[in-house]
N, C-alpha and C positions, 0 to 999 in steps of 0.2 A: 328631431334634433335635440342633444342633451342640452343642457343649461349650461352657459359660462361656471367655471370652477373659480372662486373667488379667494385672494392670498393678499391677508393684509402684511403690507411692510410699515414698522417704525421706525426713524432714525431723523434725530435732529439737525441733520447736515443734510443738504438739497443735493451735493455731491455725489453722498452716499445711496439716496433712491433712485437718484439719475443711473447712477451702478447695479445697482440691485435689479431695477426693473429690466435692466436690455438683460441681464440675466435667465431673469424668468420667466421674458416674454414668452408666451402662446398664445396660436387666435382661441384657444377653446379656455383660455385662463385669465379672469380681469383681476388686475392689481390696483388694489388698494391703498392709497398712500397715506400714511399719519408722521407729522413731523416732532410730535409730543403724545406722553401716555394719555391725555385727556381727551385730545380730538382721535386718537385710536379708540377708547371707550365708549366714543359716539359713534364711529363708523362700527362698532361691533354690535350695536344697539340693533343697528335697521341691516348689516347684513350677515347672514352666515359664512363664515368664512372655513375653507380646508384646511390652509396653512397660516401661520402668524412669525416672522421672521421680525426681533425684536432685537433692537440695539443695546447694550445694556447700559454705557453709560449716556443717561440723557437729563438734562436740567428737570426739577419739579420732581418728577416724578420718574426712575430710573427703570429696566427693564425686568429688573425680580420684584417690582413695586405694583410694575402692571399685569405681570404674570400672575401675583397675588390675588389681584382682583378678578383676574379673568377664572382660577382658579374656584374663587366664591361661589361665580354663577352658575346657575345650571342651565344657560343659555351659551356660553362658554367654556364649560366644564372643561369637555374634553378635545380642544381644538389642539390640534398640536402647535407646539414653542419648538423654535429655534432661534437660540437667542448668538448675536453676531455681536464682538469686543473688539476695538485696537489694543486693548489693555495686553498685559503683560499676561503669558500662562499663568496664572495662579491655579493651585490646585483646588486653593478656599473657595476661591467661587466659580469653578466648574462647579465643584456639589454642591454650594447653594444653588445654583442654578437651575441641577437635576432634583435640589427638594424641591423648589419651586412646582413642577410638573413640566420640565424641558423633554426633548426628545434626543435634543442634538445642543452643542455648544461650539463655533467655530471661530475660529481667532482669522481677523485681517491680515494681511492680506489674503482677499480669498480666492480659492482655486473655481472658473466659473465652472468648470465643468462639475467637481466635483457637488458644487453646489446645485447646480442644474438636475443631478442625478438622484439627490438627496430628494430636491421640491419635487421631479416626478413622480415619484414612490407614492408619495403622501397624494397628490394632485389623483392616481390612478386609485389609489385606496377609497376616496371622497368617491368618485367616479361609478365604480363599484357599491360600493356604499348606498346611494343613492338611487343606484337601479335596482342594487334589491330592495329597497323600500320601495318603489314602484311597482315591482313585480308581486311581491305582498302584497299593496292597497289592492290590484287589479283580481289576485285571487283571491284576495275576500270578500269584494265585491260577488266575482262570482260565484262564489260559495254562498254570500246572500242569497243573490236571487235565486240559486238553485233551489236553495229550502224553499224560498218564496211563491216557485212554479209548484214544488211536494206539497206545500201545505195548500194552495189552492185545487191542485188536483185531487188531493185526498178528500178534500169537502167537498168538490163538484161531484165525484165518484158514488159518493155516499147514496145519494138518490137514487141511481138508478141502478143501485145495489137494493137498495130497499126494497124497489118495486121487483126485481128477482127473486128475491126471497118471498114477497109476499104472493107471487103468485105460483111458486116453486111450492108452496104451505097449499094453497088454494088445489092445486093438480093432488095433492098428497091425500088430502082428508076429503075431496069430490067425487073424486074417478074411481070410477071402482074397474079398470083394467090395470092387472096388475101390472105389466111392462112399462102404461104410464108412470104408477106409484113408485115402480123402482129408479126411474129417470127423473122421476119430482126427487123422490129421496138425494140423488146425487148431485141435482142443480140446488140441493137446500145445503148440502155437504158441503160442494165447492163454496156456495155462495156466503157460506158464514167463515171460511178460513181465508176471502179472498176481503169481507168485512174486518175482518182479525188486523192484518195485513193494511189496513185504509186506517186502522186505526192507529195501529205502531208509527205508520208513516206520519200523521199527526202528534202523536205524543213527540215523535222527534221534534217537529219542525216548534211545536210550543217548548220545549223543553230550552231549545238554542236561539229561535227568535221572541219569542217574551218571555226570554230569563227564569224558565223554571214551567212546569206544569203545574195551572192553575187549578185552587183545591174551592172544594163547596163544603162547607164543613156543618157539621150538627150532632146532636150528641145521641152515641149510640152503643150498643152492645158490640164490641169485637167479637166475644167468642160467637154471637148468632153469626155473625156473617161469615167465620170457621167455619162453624158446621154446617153452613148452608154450603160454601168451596165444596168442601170436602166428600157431601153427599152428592153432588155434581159428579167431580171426577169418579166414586166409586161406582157411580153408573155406569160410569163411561171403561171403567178397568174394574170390572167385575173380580175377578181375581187375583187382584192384586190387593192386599191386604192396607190397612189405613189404619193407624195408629192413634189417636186423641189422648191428650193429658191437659187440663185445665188445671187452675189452682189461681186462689182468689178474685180481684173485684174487675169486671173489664170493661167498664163504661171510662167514655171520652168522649171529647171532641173531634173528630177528624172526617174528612171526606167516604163514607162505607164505600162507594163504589170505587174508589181508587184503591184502597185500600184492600176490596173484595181481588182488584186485577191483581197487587200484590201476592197474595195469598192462591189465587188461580196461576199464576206462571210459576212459583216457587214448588205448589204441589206437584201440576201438571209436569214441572223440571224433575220431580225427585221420583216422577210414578215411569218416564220415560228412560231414567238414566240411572236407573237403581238396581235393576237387576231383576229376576223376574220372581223370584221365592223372597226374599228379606223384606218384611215392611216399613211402609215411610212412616215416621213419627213425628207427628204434628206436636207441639208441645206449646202451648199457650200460659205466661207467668203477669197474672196479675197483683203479686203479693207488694210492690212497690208501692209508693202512693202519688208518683209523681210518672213513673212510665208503662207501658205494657209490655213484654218481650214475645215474640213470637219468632218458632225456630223450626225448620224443619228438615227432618235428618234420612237421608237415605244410604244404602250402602255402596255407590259408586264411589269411585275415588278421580278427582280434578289433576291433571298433570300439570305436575310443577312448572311445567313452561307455558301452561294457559293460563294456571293461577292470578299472575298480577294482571291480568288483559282481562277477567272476565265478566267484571261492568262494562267495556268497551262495545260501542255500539260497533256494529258490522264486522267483528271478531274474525278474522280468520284465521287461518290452520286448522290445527285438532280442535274442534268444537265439541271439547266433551260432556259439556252442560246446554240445555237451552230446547229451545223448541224445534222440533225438524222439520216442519213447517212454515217456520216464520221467518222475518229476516235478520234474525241475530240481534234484535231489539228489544226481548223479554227482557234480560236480565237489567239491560241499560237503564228500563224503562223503570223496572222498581227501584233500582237507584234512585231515580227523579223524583218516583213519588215520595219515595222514604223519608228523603232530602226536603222534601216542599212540606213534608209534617216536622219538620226541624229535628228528625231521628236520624243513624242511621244505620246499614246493613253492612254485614261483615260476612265471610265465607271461612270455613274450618275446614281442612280434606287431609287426612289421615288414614285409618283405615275405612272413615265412615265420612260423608260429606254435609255439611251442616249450614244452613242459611242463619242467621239470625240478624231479626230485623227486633229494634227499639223505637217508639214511637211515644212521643210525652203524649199525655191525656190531653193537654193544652195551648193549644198557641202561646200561651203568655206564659207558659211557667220554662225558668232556667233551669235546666237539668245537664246533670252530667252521666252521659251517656256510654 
């Protein structure tokens, strides 16, 4: 059952609330009574109200006086005014009324229907209102805990992935029947792309439930861990050509193994989606003294309508970057990292497609990137 919708009335004539209220009576609607702007400022303290139906002229304190202050708050910002006059049409203070933050201004004698029609509007807006803010709390709740099942799953998983592979390696380099070897071979294949996979599912759920993927940081040579990537993948794509250009100094502070993942998802992107003759270009610029640049260029091109989507985790459509194995999580993920090294990565796709990633040497230094 919803909540009573709550509508404060001011008006310093007893007459006038007595009127007002058989008005706006509804059981789903509690009314509010304030007979001065003072004791209205209190009842607005302790409740929230949808609608405020102010009289305007009233001793002390008059109704563009309290509007003013209701205006100030941001507890009252934005309640809507309808301010009720016996006074004369003046045109001066209808717009003072509507600078105030009015919705509506009606002159006595009032029409109750009309009025009646006016408070529903607002009374069904709150109504509304309110339930999509419930329905938000409850779906992010469950968006919590979904992560919260992913990242417990993904840790539990881990082990007895481990023990697969370990003994998937064990069948590999024991047995000497080949049809074994070849069934170790492919339970060590699945079993490292479905560890890949355990792992993206955790860099997500750290990424969005502790605010960032956590960095181990210590000081070391980026281009060794380049070329260590780089010698990997050319194993792995033998013919596919792999481009290196270094130039000056590439020691820092930052996490290598994340940074290594960095560097493994952008090649492994550019060696899958580049084409099978043009080589990728690694390009490493340490001549800064405050950042690293690392870029690397293949000759696919990104379609302009996956363009601004393509850090987006779980990306769907034309997927024309990313791992075809994985679950749409590479590119997101070096985002994250890039991000937790207080750098960050940009995408260039013209005739040729370009990552580059900026990473300061140091947590403490301000850099503009």
């Amino acid at each position: 059952m919803q909540p009573r919708v709550k509508c404060l009335i001011v008006d310093d004539r007893e007459e006038n609330l007595l009127a007002l209220s058989r008005v706006l009576q509804r059981d789903d609607v509690e009314l509010l009574e304030a007979r001065s702007g003072a004791e209205a400022l209190d009842l607005l303290l302790t409740h929230e109200v949808a609608l405020a139906l102010l009289d305007v002229q009233m001793p002390d304190m008059d109704g563009f006086e309290l509007a003013e202050l209701m205006r100030g708050s941001a507890r009252t910002r934005h309640v809507p005014i309808i301010f009720v006059t016996a006074g004369a049409q003046d045109q001066r203070r209808v717009f003072q009324g509507y600078e105030t933050g009015a919705v509506d201004f009606l002159f006595k004698p009032l029409d109750p229907r009309i009025l009646k029609n006016k408070a529903d509007v607002f009374f069904q807006l709150y109504q509304q209102k309110q339930q999509l803010a419930r329905e938000l709390l409850d779906r992010t709740e469950t968006l919590r805990l979904n992560e919260m099942f992913t990242a417990v799953l993904g840790h539990d998983l881990r082990n007895p992935m481990n023990a697969i592979l370990t003994a998937a390696q064990l069948l590999e380099h024991k047995s000497t029947d080949d049809a074994v070897r070849k069934t170790a071979a492919r339970m060590m294949s699945s079993a490292k792309r479905m560890s890949r996979l355990i792992e993206d599912m955790l860099d997500l759920t750290r990424a969005r439930l502790a605010g960032g993927i956590p960095l181990k940081r210590e000081r070391g040579d980026l281009a060794v861990l380049i070329h260590r990537v780089v010698q990997e993948h050319q194993e792995a794509f033998p013919d596919r050509p792999i481009e290196v250009l270094c130039e000056g100094d590439f020691n820092g502070d930052w996490d290598p193994d994340r940074l290594t993942q960095v560097a493994s998802n952008l090649i492994g992107n550019a060696l899958q989606h580049g084409g099978t003759t043009a080589p990728v270009q690694v390009r490493l610029d340490g001549t800064r003294a405050d950042i690293v640049t690392l870029s690397v260029t293949n000759a696919g091109r990104i379609s302009p309508a996956v363009l601004p989507h393509i850090f987006d985790p779980f990306r769907g459509g034309e997927r024309a970057i990313g791992r075809n194995d994985g679950l749409g999580l590479g590119l997101f993920i070096v985002q994250q990292i890039v991000q937790a090294h207080q750098g960050s990565v940009q995408v260039q796709s013209d005739d040729a497609t370009a990552f580059i990633v900026k990473v300061p040497r140091s947590a403490a230094e301000v850099v503009k990137l």
